[in-house]
Backbone atoms as SQL, in Angstrom:
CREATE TABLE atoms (id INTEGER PRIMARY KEY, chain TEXT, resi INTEGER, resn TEXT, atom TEXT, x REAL, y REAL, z REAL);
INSERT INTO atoms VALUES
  (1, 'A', 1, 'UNK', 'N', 10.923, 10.083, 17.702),
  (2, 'A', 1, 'UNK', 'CA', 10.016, 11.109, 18.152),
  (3, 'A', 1, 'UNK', 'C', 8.754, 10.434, 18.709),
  (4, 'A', 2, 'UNK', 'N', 8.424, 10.784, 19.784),
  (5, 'A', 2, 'UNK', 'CA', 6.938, 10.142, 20.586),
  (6, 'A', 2, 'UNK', 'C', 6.184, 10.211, 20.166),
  (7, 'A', 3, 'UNK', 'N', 4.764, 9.816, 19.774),
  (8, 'A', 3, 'UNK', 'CA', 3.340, 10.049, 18.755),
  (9, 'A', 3, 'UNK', 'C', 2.771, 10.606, 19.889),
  (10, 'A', 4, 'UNK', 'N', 1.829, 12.129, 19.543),
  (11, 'A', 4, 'UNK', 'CA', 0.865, 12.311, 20.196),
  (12, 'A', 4, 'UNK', 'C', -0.652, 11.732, 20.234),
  (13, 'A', 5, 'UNK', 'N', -0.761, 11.854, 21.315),
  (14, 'A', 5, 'UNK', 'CA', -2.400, 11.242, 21.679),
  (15, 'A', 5, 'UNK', 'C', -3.142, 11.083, 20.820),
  (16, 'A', 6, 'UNK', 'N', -3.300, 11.925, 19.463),
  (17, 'A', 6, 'UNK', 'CA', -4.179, 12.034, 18.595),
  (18, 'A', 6, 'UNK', 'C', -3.722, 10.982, 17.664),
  (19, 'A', 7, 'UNK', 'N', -2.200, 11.005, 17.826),
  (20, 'A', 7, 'UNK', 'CA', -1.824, 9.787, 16.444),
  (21, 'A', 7, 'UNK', 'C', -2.085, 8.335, 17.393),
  (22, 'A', 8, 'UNK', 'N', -2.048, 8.133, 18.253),
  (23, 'A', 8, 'UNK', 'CA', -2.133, 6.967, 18.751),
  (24, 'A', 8, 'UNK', 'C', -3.688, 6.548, 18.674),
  (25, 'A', 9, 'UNK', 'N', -4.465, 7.411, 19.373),
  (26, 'A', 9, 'UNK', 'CA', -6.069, 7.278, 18.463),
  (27, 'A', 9, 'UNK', 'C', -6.342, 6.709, 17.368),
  (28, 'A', 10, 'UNK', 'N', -6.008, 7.396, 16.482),
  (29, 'A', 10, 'UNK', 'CA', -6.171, 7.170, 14.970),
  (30, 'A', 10, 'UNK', 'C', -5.753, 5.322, 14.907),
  (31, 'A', 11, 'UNK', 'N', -3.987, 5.192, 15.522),
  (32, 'A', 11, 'UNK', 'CA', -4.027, 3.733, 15.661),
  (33, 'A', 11, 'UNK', 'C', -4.486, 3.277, 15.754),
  (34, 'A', 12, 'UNK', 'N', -5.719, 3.506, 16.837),
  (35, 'A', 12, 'UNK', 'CA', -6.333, 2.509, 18.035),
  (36, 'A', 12, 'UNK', 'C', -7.656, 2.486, 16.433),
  (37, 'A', 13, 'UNK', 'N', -7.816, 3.498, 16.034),
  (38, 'A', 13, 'UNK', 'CA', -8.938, 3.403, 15.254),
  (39, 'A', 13, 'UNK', 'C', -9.059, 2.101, 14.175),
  (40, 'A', 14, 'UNK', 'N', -7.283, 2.646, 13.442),
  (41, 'A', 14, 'UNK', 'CA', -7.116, 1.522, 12.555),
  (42, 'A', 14, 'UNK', 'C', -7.388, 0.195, 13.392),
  (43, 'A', 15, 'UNK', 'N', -6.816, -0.476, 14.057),
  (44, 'A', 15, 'UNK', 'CA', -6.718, -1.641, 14.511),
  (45, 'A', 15, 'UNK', 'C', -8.635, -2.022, 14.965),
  (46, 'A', 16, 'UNK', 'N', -9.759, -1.192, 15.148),
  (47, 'A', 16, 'UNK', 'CA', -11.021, -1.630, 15.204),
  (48, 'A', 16, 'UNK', 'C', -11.408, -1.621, 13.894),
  (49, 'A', 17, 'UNK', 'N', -10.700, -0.917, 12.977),
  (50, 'A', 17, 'UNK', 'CA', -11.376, -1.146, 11.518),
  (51, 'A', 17, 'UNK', 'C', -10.379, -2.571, 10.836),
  (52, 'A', 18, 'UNK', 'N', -9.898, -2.909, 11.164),
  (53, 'A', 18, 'UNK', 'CA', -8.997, -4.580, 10.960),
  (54, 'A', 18, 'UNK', 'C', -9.745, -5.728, 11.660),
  (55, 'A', 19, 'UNK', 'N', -9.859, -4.863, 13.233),
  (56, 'A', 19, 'UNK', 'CA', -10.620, -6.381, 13.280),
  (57, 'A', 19, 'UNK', 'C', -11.883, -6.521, 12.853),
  (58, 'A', 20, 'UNK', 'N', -12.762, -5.139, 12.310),
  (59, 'A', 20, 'UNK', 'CA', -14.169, -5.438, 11.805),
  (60, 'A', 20, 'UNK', 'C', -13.762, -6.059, 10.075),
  (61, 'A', 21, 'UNK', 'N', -13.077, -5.965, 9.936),
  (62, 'A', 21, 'UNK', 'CA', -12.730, -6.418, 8.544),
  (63, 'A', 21, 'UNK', 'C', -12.410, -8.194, 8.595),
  (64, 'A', 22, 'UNK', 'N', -11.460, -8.602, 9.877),
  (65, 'A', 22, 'UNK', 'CA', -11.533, -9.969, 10.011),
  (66, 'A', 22, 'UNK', 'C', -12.812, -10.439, 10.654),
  (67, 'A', 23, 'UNK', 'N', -13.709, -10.187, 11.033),
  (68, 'A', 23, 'UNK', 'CA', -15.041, -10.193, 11.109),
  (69, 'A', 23, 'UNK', 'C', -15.812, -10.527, 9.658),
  (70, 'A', 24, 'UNK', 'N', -15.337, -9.393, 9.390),
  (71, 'A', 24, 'UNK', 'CA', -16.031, -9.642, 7.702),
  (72, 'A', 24, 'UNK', 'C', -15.801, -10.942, 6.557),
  (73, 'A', 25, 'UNK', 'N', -14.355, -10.878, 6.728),
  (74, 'A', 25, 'UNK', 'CA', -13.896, -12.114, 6.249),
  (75, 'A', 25, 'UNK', 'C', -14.157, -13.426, 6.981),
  (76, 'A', 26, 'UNK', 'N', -14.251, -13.388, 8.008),
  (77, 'A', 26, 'UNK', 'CA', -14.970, -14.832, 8.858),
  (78, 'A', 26, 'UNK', 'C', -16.190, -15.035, 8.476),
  (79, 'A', 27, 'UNK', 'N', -17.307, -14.287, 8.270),
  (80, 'A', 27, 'UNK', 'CA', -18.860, -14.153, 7.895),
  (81, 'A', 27, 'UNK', 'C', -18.699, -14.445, 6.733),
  (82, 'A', 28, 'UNK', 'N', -18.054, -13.663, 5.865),
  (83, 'A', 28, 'UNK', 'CA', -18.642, -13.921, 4.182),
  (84, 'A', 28, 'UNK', 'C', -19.034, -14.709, 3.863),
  (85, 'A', 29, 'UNK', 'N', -18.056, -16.534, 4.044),
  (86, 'A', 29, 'UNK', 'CA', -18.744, -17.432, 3.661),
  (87, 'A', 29, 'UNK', 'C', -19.802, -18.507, 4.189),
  (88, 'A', 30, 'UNK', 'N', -20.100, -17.858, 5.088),
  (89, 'A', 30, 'UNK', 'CA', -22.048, -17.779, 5.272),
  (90, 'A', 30, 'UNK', 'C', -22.996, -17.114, 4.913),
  (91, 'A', 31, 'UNK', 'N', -22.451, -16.209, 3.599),
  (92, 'A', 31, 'UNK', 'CA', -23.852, -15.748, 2.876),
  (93, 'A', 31, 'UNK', 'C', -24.090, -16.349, 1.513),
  (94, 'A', 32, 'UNK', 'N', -25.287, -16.091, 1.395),
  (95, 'A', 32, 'UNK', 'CA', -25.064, -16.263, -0.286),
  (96, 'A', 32, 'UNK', 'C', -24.333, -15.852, -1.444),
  (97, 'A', 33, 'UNK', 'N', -24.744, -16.377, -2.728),
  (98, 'A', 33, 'UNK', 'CA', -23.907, -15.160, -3.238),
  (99, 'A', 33, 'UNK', 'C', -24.490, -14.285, -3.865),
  (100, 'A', 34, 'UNK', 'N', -25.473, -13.871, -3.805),
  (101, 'A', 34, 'UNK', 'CA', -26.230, -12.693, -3.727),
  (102, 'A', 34, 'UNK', 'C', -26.103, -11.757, -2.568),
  (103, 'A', 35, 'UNK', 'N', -26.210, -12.092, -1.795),
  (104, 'A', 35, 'UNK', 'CA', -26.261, -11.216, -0.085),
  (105, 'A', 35, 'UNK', 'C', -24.352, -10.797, -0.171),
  (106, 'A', 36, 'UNK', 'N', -23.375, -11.590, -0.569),
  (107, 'A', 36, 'UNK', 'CA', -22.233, -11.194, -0.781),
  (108, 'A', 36, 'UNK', 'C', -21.965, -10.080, -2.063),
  (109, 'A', 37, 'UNK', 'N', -22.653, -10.152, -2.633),
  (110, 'A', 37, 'UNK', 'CA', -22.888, -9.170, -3.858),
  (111, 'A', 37, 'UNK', 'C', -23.047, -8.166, -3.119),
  (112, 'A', 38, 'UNK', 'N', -24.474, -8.202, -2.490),
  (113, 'A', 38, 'UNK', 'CA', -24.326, -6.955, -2.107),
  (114, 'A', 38, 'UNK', 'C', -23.859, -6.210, -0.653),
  (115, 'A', 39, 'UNK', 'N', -23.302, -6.881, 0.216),
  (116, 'A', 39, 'UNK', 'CA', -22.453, -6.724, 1.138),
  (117, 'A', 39, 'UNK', 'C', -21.168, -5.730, 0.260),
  (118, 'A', 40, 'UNK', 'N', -20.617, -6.397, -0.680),
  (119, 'A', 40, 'UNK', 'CA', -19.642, -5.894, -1.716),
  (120, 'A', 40, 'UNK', 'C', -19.712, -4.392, -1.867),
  (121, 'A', 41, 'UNK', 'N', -20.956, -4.312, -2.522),
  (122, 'A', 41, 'UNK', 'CA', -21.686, -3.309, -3.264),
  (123, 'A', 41, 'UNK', 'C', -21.542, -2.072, -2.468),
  (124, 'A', 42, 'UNK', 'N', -22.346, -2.584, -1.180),
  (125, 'A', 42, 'UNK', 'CA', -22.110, -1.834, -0.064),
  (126, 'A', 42, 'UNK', 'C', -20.764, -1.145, 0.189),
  (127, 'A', 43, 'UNK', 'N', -20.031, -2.015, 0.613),
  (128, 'A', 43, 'UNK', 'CA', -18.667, -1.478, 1.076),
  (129, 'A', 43, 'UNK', 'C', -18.120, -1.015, -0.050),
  (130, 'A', 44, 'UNK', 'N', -18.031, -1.178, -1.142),
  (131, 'A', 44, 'UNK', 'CA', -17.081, -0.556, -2.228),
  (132, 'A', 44, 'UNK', 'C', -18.004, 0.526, -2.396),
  (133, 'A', 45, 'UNK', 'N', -19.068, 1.551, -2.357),
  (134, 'A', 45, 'UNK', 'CA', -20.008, 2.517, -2.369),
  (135, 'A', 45, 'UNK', 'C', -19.620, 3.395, -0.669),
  (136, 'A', 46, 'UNK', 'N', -19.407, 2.619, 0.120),
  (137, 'A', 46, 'UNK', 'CA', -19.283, 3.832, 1.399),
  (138, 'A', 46, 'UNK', 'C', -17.957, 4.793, 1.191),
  (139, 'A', 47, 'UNK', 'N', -18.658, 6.031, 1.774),
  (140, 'A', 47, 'UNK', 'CA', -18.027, 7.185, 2.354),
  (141, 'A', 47, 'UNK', 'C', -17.827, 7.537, 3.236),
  (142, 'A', 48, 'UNK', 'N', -17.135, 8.179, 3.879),
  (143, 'A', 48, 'UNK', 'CA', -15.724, 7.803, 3.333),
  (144, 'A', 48, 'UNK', 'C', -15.076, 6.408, 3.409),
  (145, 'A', 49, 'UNK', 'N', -13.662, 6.151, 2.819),
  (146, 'A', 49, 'UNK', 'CA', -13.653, 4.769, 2.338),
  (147, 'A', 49, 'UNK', 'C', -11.643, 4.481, 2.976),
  (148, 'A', 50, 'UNK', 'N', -11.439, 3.918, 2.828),
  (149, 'A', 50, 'UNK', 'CA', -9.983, 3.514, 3.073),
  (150, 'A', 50, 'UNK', 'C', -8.981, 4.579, 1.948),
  (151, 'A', 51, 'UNK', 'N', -9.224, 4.520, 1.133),
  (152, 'A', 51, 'UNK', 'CA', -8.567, 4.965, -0.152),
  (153, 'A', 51, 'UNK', 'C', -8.774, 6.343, 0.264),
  (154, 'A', 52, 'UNK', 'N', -9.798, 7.240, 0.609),
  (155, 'A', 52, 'UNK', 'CA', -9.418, 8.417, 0.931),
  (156, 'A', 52, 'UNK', 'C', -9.398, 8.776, 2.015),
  (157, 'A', 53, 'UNK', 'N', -9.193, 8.005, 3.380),
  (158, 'A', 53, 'UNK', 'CA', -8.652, 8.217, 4.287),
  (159, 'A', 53, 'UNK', 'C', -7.128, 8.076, 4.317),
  (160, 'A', 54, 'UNK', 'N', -6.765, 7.346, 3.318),
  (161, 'A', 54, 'UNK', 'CA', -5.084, 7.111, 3.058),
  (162, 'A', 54, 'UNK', 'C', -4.478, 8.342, 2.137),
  (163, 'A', 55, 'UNK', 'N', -5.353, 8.398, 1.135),
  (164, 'A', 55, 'UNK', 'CA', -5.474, 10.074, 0.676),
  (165, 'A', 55, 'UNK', 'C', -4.921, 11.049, 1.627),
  (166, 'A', 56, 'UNK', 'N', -6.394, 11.246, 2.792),
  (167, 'A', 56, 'UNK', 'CA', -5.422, 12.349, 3.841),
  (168, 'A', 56, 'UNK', 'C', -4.079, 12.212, 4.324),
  (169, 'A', 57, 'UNK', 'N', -4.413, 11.188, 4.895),
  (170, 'A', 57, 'UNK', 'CA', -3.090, 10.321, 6.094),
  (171, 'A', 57, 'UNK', 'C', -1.646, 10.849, 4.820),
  (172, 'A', 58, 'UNK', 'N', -1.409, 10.584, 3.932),
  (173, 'A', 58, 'UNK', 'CA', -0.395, 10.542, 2.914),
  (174, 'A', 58, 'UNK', 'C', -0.728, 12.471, 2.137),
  (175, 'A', 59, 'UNK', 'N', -1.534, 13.471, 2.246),
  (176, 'A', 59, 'UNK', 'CA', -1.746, 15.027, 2.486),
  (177, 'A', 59, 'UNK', 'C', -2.094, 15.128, 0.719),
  (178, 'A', 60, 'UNK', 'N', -2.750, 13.899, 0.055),
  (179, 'A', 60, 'UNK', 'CA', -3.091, 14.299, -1.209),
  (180, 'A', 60, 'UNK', 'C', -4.526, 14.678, -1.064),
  (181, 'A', 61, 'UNK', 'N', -5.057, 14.403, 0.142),
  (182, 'A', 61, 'UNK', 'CA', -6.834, 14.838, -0.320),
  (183, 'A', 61, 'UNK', 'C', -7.098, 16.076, -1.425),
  (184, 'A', 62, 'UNK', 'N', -7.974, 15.337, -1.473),
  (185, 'A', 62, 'UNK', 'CA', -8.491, 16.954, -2.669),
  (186, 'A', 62, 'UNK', 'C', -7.662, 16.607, -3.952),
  (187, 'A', 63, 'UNK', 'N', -6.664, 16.295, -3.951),
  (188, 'A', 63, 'UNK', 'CA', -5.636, 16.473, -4.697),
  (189, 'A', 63, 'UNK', 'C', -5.314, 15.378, -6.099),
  (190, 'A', 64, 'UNK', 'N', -6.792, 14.666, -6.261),
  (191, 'A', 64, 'UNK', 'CA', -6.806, 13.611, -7.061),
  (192, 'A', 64, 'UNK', 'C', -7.668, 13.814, -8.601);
């Protein structure tokens, strides 16, 4: 079955949130480890997050 436009989006989305993530992993070890603390801190605290975008994607939102 062909993906519509909207699912191919979403692809295109994932694949800029991968490469900002290999970004991330290239940088890390040029910070401290304090500034990596809270880089951490950061990302494990944002909203929305991977885990409940996979939530939707998989139709459990809400549902946890």
């Amino acid at each position: 079955m062909p993906l519509s436009g909207e699912a191919i989006r979403m692809m295109n989305y994932i694949d800029d949130i991968s490469t900002t993530l290999r970004r991330i992993l290239a940088l890390s070890p040029t910070l401290s480890t304090e500034e990596r603390k809270r880089v951490s801190d950061y990302l494990r605290s944002s909203s929305p997050n991977a885990e409940q975008a996979m939530a939707a994607l998989e139709g459990r939102a809400g549902k946890e």
